[in-house]
ROSE-4610 file (N, C-alpha, C; in Angstrom, 1 decimal, always signed):
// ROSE-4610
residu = [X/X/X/X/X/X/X/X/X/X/X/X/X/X/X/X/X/X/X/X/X/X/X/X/X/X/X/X/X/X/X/X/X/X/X/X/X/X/X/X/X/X/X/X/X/X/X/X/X/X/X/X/X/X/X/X/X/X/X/X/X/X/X/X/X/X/X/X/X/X/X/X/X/X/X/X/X/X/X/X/X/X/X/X/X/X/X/X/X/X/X/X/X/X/X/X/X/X/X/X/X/X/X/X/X/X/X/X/X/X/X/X/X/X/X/X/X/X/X/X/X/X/X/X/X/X/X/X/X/X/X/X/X/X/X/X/X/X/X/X/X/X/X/X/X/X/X/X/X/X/X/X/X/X/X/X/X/X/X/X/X/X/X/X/X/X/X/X/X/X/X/X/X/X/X/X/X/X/X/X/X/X/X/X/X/X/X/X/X/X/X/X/X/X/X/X/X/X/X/X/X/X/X/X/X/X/X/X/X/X/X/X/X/X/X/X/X/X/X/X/X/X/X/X/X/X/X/X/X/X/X/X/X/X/X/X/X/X/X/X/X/X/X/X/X/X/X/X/X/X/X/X/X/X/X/X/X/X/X/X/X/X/X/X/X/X/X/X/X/X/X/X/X/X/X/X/X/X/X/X/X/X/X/X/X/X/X/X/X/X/X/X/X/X/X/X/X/X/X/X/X/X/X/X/X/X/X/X/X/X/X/X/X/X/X/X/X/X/X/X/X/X/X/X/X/X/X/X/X/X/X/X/X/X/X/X/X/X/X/X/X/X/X/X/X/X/X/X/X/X/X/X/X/X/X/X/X/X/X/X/X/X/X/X/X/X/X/X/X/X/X/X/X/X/X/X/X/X/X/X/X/X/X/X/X/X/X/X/X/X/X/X/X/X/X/X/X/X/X/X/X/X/X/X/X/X/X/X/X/X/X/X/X/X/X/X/X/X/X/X/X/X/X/X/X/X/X/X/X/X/X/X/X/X/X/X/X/X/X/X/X/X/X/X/X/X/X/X/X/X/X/X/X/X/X/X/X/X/X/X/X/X/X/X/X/X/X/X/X/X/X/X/X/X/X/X/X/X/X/X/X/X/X/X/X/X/X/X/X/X/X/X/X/X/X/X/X/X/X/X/X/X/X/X/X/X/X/X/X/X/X/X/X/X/X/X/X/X/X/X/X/X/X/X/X/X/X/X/X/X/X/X/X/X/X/X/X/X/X/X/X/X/X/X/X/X/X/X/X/X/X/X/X/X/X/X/X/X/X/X/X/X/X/X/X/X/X/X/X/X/X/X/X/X/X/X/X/X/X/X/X/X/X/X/X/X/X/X/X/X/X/X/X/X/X/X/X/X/X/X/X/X/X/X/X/X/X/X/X/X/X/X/X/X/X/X/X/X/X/X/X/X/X/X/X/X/X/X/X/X/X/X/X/X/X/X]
num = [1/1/1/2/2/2/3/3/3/4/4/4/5/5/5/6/6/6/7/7/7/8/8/8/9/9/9/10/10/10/11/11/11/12/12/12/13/13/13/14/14/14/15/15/15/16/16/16/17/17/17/18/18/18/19/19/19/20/20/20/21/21/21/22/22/22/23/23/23/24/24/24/25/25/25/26/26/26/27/27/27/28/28/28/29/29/29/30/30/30/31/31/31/32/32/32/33/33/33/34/34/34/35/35/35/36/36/36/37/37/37/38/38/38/39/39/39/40/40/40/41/41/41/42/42/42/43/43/43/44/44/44/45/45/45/46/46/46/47/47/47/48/48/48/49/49/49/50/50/50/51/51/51/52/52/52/53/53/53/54/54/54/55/55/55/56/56/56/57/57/57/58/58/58/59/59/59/60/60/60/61/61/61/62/62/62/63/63/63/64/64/64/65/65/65/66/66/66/67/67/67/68/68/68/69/69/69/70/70/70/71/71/71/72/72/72/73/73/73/74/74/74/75/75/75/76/76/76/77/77/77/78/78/78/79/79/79/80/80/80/81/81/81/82/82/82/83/83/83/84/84/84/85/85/85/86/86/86/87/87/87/88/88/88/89/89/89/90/90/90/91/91/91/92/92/92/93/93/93/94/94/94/95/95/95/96/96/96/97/97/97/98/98/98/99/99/99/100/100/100/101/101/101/102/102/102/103/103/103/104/104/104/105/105/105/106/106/106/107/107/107/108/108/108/109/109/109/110/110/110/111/111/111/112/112/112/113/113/113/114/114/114/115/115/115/116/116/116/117/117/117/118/118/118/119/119/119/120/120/120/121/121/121/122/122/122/123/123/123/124/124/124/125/125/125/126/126/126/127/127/127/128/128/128/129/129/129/130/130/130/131/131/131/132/132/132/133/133/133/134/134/134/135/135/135/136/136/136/137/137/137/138/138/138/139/139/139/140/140/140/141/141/141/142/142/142/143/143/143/144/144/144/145/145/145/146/146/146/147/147/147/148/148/148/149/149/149/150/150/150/151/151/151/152/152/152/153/153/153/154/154/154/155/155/155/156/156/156/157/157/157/158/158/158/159/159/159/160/160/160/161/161/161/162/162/162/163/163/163/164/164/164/165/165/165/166/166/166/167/167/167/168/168/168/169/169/169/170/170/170/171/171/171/172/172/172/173/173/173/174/174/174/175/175/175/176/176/176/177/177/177/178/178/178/179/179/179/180/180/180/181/181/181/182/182/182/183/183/183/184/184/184/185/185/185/186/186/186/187/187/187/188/188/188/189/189/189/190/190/190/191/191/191/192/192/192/193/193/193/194/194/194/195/195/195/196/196/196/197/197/197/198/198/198/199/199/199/200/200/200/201/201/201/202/202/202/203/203/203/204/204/204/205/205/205/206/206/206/207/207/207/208/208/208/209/209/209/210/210/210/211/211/211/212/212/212]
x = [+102.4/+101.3/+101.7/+100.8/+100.9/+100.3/+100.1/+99.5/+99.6/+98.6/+98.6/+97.7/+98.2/+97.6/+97.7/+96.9/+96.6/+96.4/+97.4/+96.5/+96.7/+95.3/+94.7/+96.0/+96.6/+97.7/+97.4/+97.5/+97.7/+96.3/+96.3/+94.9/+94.7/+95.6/+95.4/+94.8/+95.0/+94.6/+95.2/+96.8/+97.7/+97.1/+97.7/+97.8/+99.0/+99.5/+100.6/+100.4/+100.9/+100.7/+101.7/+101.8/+102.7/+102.4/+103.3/+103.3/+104.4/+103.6/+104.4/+104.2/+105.1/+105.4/+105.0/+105.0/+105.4/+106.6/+107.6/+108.9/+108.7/+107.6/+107.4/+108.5/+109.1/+109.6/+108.3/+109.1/+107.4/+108.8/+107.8/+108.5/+107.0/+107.7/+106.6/+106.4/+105.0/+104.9/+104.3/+105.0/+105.0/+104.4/+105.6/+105.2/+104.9/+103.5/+103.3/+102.7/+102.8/+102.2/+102.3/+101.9/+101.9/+102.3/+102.4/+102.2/+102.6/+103.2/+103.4/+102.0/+101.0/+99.9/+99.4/+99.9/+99.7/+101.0/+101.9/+103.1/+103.3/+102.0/+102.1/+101.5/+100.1/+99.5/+100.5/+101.2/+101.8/+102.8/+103.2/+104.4/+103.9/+102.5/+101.8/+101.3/+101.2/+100.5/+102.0/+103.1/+104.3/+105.1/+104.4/+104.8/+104.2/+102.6/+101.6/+101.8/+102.2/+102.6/+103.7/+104.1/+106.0/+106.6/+106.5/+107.1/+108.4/+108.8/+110.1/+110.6/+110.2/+110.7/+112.2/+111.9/+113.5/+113.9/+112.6/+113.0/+111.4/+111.9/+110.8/+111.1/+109.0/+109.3/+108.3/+109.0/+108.8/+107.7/+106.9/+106.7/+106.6/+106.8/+106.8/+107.4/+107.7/+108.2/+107.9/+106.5/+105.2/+105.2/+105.7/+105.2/+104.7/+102.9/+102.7/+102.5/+103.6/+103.6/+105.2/+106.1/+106.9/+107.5/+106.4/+106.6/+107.7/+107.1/+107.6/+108.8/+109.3/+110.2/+111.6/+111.8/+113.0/+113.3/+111.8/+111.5/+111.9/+111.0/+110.9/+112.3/+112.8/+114.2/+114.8/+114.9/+116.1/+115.6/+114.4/+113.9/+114.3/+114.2/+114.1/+115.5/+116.6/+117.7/+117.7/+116.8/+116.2/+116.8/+116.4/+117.3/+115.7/+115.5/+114.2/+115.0/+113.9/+114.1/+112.9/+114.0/+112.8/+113.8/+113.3/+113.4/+114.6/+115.6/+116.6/+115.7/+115.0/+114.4/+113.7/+113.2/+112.4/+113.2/+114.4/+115.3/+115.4/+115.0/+115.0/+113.6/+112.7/+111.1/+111.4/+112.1/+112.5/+113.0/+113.9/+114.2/+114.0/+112.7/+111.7/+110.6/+111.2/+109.9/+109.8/+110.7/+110.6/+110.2/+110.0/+109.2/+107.6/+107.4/+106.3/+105.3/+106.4/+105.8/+105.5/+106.6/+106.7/+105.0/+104.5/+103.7/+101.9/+102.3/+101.1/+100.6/+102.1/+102.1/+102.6/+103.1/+103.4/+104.6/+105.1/+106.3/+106.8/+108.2/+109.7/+110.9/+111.0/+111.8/+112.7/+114.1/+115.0/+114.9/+115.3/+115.8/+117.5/+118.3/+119.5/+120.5/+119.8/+120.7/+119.8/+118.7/+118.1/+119.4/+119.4/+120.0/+118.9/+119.6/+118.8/+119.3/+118.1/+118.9/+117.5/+118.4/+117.6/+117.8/+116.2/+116.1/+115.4/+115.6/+115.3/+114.2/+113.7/+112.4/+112.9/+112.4/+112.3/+113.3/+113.8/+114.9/+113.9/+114.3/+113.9/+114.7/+114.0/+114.6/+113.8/+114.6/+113.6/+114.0/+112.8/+113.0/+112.0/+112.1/+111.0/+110.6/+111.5/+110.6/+110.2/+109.7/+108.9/+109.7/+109.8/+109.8/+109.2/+109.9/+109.1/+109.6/+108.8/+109.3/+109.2/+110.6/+110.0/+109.6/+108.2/+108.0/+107.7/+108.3/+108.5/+107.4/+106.8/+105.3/+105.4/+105.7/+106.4/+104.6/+104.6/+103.5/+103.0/+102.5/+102.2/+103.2/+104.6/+106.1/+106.9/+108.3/+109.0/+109.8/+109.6/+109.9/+109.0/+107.8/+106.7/+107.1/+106.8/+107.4/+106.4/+105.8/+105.1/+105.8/+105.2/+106.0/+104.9/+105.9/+105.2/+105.5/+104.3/+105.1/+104.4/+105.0/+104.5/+103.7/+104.4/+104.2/+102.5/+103.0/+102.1/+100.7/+100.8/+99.9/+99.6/+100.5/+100.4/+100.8/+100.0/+100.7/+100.5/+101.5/+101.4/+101.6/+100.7/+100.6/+100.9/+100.8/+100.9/+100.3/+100.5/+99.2/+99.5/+99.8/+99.5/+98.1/+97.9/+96.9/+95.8/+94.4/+93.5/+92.3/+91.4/+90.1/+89.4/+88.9/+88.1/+88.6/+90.3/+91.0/+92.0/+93.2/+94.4/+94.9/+96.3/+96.9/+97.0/+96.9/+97.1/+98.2/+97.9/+99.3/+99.3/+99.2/+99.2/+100.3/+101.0/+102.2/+103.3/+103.8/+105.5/+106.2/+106.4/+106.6/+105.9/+105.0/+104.0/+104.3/+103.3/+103.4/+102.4/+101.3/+100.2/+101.1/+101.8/+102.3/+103.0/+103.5/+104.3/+103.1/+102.2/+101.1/+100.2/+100.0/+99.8/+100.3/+101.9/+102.8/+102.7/+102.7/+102.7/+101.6/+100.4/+99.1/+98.7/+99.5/+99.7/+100.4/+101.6/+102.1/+101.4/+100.5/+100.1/+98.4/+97.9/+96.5/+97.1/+98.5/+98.9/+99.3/+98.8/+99.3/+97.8/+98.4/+96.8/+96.2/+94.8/+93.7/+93.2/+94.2/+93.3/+94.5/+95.5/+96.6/+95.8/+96.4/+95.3/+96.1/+95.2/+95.9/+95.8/+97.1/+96.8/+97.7/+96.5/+96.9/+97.4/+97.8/+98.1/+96.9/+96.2/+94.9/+93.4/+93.0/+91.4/+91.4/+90.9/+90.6/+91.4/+91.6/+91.8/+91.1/+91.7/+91.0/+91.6/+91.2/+92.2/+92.3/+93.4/+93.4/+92.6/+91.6/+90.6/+89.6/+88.9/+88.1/+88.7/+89.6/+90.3/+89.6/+89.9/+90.2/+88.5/+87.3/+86.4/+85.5/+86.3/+85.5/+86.2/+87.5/+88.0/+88.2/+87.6/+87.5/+89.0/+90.0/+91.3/+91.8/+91.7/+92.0/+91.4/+90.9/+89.7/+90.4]
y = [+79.2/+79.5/+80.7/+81.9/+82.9/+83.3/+84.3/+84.6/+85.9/+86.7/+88.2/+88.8/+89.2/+89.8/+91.6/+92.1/+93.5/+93.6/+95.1/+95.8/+97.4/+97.9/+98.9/+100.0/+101.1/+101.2/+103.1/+103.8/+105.1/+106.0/+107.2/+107.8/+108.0/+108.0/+107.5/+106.4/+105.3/+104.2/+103.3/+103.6/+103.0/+101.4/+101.1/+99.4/+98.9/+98.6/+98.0/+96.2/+95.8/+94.4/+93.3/+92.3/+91.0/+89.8/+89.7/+88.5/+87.5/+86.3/+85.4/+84.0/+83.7/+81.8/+80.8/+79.7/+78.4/+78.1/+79.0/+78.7/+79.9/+79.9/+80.6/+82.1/+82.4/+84.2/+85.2/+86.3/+87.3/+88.5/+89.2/+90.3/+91.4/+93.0/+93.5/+95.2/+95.5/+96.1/+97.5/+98.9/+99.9/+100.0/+100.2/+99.4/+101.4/+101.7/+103.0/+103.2/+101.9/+102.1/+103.3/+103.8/+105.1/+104.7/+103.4/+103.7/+101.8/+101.6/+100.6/+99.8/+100.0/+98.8/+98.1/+99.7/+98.9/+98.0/+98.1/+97.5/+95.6/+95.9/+94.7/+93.9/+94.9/+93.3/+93.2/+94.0/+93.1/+92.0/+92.4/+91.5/+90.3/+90.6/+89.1/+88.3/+88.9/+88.0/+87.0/+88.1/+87.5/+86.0/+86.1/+85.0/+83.9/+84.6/+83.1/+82.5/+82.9/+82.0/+81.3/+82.2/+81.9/+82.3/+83.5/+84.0/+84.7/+84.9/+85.4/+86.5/+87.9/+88.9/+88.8/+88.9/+89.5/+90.7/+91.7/+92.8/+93.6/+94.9/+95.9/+96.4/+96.1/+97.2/+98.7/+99.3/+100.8/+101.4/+101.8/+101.8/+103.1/+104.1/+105.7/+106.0/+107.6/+107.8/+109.2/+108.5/+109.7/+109.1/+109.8/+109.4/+108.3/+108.3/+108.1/+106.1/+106.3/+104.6/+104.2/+105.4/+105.0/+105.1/+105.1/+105.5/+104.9/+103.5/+102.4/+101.7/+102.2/+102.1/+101.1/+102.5/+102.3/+101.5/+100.8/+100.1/+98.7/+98.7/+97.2/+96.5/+97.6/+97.5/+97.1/+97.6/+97.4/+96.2/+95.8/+94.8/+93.2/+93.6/+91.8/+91.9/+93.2/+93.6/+93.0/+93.6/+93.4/+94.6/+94.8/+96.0/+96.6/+98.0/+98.2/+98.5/+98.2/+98.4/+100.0/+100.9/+101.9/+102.6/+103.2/+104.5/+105.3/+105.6/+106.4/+108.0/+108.2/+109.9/+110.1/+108.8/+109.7/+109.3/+109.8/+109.9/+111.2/+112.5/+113.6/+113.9/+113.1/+112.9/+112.1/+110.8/+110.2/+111.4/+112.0/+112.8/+113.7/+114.4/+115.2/+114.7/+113.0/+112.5/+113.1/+113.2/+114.0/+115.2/+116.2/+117.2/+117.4/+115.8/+115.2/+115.0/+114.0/+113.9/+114.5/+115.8/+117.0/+117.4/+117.6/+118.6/+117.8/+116.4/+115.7/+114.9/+115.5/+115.0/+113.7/+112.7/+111.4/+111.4/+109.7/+109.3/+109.4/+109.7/+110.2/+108.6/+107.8/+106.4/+107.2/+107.3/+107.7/+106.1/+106.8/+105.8/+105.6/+106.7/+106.7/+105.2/+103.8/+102.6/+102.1/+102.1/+101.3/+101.1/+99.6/+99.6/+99.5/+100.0/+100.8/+100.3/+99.2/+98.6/+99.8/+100.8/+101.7/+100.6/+100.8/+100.0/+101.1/+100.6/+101.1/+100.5/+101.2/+101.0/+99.4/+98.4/+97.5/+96.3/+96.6/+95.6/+94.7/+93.5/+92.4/+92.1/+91.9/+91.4/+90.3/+89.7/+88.2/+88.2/+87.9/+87.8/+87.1/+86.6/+85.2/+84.2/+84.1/+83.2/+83.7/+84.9/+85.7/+86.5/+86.7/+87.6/+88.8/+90.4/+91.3/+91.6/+92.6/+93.3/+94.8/+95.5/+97.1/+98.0/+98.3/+99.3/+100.7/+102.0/+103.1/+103.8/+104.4/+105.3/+106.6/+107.4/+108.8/+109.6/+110.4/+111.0/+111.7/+110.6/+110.9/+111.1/+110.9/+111.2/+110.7/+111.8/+111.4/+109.6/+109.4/+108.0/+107.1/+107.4/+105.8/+104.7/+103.5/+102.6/+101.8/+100.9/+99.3/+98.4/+97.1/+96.2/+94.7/+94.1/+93.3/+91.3/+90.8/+89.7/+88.7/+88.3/+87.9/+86.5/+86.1/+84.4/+84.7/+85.0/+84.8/+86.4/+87.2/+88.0/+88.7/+89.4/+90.4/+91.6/+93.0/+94.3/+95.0/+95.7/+96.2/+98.0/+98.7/+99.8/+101.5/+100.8/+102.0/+103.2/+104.1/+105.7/+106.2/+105.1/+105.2/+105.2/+103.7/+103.3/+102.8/+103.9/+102.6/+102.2/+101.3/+101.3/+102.4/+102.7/+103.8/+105.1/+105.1/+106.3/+106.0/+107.5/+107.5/+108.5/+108.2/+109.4/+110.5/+111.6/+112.8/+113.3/+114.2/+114.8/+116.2/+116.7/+118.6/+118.7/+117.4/+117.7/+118.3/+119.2/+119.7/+118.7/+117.5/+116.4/+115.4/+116.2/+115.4/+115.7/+114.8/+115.4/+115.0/+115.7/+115.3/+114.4/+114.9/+114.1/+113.4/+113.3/+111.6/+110.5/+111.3/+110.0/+109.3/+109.9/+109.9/+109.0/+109.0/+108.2/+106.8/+106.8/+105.7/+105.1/+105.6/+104.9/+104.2/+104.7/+104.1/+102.5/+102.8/+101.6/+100.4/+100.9/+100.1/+99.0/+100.3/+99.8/+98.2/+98.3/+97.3/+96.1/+95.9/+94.7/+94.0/+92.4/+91.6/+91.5/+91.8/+92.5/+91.3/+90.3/+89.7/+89.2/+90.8/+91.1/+91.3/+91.1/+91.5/+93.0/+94.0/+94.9/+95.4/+95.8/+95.6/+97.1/+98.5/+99.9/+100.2/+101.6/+101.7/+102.3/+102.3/+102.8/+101.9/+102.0/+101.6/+99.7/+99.5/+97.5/+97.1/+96.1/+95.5/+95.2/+95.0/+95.4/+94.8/+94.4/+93.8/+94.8/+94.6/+95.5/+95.9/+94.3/+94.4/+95.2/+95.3/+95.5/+97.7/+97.8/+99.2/+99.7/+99.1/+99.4/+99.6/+98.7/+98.8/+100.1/+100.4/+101.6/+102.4/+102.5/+103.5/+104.7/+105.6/+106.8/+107.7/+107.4/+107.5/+106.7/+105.4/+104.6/+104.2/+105.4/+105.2/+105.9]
z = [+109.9/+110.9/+111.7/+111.4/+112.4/+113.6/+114.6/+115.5/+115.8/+115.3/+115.4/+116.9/+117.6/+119.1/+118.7/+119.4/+119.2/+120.0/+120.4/+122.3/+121.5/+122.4/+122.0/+123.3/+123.0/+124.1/+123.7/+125.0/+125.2/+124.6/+125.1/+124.9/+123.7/+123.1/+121.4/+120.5/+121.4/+121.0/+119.9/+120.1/+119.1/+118.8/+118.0/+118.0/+118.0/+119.2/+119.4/+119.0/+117.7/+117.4/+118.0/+118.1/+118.5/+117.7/+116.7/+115.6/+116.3/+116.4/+116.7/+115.8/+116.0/+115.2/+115.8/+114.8/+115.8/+116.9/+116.2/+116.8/+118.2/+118.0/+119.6/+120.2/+119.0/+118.6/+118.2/+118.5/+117.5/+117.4/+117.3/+116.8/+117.1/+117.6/+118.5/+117.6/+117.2/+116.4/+116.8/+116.7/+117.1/+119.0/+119.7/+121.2/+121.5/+121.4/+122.1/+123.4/+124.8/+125.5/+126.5/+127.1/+128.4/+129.2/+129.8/+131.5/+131.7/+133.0/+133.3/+133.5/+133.5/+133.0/+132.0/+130.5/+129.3/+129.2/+129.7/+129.1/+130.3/+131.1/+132.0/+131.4/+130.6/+129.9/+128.4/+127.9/+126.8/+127.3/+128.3/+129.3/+129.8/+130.2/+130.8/+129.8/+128.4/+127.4/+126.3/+126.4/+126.5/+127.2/+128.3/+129.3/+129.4/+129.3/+129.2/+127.9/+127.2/+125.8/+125.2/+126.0/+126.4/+125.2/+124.6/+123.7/+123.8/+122.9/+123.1/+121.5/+122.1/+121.2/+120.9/+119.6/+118.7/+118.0/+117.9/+117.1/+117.4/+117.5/+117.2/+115.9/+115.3/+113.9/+114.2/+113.9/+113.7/+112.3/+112.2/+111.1/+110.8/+111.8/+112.0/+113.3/+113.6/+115.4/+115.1/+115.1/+116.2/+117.6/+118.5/+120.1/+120.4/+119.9/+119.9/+120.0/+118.7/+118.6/+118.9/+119.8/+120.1/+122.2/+122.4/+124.0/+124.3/+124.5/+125.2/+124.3/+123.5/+122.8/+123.4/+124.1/+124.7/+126.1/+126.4/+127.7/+127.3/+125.8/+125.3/+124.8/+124.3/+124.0/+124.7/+125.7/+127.2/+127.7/+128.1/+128.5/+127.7/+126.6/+126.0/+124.9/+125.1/+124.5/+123.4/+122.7/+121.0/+120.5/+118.9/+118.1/+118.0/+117.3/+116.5/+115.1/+113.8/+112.8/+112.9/+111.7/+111.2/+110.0/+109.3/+108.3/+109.3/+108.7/+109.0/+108.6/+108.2/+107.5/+108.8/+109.9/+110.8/+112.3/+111.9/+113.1/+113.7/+113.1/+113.5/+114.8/+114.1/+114.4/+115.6/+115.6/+117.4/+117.8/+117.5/+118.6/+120.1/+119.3/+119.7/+120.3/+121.1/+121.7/+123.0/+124.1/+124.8/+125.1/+124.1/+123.5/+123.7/+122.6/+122.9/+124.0/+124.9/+125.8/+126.8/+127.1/+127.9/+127.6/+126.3/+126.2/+126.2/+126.0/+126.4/+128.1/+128.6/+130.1/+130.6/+129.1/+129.2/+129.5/+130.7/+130.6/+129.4/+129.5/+128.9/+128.7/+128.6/+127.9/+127.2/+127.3/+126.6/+125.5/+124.6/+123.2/+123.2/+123.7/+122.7/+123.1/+124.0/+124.0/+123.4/+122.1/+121.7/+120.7/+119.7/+118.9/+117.6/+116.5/+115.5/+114.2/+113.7/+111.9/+111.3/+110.1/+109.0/+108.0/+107.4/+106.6/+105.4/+103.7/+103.0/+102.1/+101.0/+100.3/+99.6/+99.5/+99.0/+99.3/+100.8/+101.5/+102.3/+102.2/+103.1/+103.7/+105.2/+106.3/+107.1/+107.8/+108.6/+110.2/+110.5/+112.4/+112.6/+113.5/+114.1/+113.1/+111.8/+111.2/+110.0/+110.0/+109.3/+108.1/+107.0/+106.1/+105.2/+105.9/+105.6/+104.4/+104.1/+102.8/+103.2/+103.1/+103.6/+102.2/+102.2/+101.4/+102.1/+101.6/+101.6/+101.6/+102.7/+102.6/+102.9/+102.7/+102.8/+103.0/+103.7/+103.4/+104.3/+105.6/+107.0/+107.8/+107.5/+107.7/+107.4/+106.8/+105.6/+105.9/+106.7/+106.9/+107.2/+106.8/+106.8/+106.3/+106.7/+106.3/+106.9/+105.6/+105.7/+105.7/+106.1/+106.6/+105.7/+104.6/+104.1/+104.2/+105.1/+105.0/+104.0/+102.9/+101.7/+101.8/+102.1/+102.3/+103.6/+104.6/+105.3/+105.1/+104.0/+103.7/+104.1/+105.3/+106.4/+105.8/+106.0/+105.9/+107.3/+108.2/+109.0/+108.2/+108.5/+108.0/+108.2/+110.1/+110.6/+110.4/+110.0/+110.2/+108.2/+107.4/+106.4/+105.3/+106.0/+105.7/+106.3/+106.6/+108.1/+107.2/+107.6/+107.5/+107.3/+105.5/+105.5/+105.4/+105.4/+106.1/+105.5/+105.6/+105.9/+106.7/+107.0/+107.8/+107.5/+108.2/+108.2/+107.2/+106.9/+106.0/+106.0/+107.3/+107.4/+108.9/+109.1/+110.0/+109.2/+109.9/+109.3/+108.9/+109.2/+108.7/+107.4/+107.2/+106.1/+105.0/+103.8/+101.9/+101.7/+101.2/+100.4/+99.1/+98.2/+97.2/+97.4/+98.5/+98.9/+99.2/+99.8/+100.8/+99.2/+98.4/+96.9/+96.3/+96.2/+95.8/+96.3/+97.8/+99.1/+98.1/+98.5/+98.2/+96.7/+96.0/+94.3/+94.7/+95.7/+95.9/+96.4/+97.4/+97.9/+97.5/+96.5/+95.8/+95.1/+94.3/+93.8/+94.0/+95.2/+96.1/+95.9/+96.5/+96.1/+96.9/+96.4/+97.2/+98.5/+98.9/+99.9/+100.9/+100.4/+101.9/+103.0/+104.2/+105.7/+105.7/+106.1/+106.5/+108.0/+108.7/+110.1/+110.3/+110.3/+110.6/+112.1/+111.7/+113.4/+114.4/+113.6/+114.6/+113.6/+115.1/+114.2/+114.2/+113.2/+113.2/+111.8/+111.6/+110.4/+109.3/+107.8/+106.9/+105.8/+104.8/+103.6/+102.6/+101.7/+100.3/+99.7/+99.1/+98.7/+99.4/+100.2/+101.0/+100.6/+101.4/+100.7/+99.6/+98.5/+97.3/+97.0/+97.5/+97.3/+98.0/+99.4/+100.0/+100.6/+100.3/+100.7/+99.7/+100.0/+98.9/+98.4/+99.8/+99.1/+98.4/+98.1/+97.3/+95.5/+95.5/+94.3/+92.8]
């Protein structure tokens, strides 16, 4: 039994997710909040439930979905999992932020497990599967939890959509490849992107015109 929460976080409108268990752990999914209010209601919805983080997963480090990174980290002294290829891409969050006006979270005391295309790992209970989504940046990375039918997607794959692929960081023929991967999965996975609402495989495969 799972419990998936979604907050809509920063002028972007990330989806910062929070999977939690019975056993009352979660694990906290691309934390891109701005400002100490988004990050009060993830904190207050944390507490009223009495949850208890063990890991941030990363599924890319666009700004974006990495603000609060280095808050959440320090805070509940969890590790983040992500793609070693978009460690060049964390770096230049500062950059980022400089130029969109947003608070600045240093990363470099986060602790950091790189994980590769087809490694499973487990936290709260839960078992992911990392599959490899190159495309929207060379280190995308989905997050598959089998048993319980979960894909966290991040800016690979949305409702109707996919991610961009005209960043210096991008590949039309990687996002190509990604997306071959992903049509193959069974079609009544939940899919949970980093922007936008939720959506299944199926449902994809039926109207999404990159998927066709």
């Amino acid at each position: 039994m799972h419990v998936i929460n979604t907050f809509y976080v920063n002028s972007l409108r990330e989806c910062l997710y929070v999977l939690s268990s019975e056993s009352k752990e979660c694990v906290i999914v691309d934390p891109g909040c701005q400002n100490d209010r988004e990050r009060a209601r993830v904190e207050e919805y944390l507490e009223t439930e009495g949850l208890r983080p063990v890991c941030i997963l990363l599924t890319h480090a666009h700004f974006d979905h990495v603000l609060s990174l280095g808050w959440f980290a320090g805070k509940y002294g969890i590790p983040a999992v992500m793609s070693a290829a978009d460690s060049d891409l964390l770096s230049k969050l500062r950059q980022y932020t400089n130029l969109f006006g947003m608070e600045y979270i240093p990363t470099d005391r986060v602790t950091f497990r790189y994980v590769s295309d087809g490694e499973e790992i487990s936290y709260a209970g839960f078992t992911f599967k990392v599959i490899a989504t190159p495309g929207h940046t060379e280190g995308g990375i989905c997050y598959l939890e089998q048993a319980e039918k979960i894909l966290f997607t991040g800016d690979t794959l949305f409702e109707g959509s996919i991610g961009r692929t005209d960043f210096e960081e991008s590949g039309e023929e990687d996002m190509c490849i990604s997306l071959e991967k992903l049509k193959r999965l069974d079609k009544d996975i939940a899919v949970y992107p980093g922007h936008g609402y939720s959506t299944t495989i199926g449902e994809e495969l039926r109207s999404n015109p990159y998927l066709r």
